[in-house]
C-alpha positions in Angstrom: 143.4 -98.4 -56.2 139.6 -97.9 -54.9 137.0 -95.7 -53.8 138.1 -92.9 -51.6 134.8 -93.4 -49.7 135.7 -97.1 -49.2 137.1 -98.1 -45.6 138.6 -101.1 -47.0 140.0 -99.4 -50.0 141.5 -97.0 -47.7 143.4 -99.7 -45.4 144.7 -100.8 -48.7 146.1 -97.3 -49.9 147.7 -97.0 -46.3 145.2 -94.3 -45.0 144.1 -96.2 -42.3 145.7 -98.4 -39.7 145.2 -102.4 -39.7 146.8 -105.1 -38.4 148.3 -107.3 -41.2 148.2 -111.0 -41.3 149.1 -111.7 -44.5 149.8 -109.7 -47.9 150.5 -111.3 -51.6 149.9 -109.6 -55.4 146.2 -109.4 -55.1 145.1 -109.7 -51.4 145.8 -108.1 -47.9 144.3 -110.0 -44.9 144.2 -108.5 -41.4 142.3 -108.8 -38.0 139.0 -107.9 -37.3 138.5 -105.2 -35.2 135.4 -107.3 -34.0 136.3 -110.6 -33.7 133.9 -113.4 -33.3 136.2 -115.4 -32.1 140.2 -115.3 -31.5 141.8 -114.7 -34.2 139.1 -113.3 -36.5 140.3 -112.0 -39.7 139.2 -110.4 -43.0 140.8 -111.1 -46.9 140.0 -108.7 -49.0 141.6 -108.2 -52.6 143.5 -105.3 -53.3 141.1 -103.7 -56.1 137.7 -102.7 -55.6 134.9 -105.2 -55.8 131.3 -104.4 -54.2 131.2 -108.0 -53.5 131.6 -111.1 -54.6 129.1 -111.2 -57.1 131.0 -108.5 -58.7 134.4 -109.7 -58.1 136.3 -110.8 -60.9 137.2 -114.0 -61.1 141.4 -114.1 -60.6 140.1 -111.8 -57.6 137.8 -113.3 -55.9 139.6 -116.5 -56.5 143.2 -115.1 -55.1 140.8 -114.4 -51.8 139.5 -117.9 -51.5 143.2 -118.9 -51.8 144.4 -116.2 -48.8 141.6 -117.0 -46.9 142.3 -121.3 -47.2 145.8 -120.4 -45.7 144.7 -118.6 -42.9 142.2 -121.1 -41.8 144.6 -123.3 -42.0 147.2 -120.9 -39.7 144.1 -120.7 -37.4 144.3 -124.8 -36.6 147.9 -124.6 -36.4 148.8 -121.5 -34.4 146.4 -120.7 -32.9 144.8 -124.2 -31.7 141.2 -123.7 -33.5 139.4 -127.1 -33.9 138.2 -125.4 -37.4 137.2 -122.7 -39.2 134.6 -120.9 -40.5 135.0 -119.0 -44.1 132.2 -116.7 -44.8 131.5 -113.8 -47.6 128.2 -112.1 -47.9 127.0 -110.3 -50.9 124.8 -107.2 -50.3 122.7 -106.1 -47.7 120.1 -109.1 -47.8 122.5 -111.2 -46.9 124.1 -109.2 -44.4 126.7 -107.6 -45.8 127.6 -104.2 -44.5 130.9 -102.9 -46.0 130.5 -103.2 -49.7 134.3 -104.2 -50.8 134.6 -107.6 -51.0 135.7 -109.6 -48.0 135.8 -112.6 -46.5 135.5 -113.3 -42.7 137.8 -116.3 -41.6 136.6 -117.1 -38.1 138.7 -119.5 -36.0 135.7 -122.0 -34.2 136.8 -123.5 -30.8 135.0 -126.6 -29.5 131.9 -125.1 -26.8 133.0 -121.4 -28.1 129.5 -120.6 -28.2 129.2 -119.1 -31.6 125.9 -118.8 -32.9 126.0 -117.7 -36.7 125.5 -114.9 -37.8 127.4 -113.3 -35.2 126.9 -109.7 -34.2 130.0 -107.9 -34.1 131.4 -105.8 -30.4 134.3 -104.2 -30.1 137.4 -106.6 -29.5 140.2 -106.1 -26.6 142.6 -104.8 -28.5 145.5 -106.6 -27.1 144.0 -110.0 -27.6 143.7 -108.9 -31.2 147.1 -108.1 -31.8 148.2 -111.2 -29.5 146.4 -113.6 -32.1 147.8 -111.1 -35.1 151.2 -112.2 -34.1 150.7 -115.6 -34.2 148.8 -115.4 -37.6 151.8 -113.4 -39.3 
């Protein structure tokens, strides 16, 4: 469906391993492999976008929709007190992979989150722990 140079594009095709959290016509969503918080997931639409200012509409819309539920999921599975949604388009605003995605970061009262994060590797069983109770 995308660029065989993408990463995301390749989770999509099935070339590369992810944890899924939620899939529908136009969007896969699964877990950051580094969270900022428990929980941390990306949406990303199935076609290829650079970003958002790219992004067609019935895409980048169909993401805002995934990534509404899964905040949502974060609250009430996973006992978050809110959630942060967050997209960045191009590199001035921090983006780094260049297919459109958003970050859906459960908050936790005094988790200590300063935003914009800076991403470290993640335990990976704590990842697939909050997966589970995402799916």
């Amino acid at each position: 469906m995308g660029s065989e140079d993408c990463i995301f594009c390749r989770i999509v095709d099935g070339e590369l391993p992810a944890t899924l959290v939620r899939e529908d016509e136009r969007t896969i969503a699964f877990m950051d492999i580094n969270p900022a918080t428990r929980g941390h997931c990306l949406v990303i639409p199935k076609n290829h976008h650079d970003d958002a200012i790219a992004a067609s509409p019935e895409d980048l819309a169909a993401c805002a929709v995934a990534a509404g539920d899964l905040a949502g999921r974060a609250v009430e599975r996973l006992g978050a007190d809110g959630a942060a949604v967050v997209s960045f388009a191009r590199p001035a605003a921090g983006q780094t992979v260049f297919h459109l995605h958003f970050h859906v970061v459960p908050r936790y009262i005094n988790d200590g989150l300063q935003l914009p994060w800076i991403p470290q590797p993640g335990d990976p069983d704590a990842i697939a722990a909050a997966a589970k109770e995402l799916s």
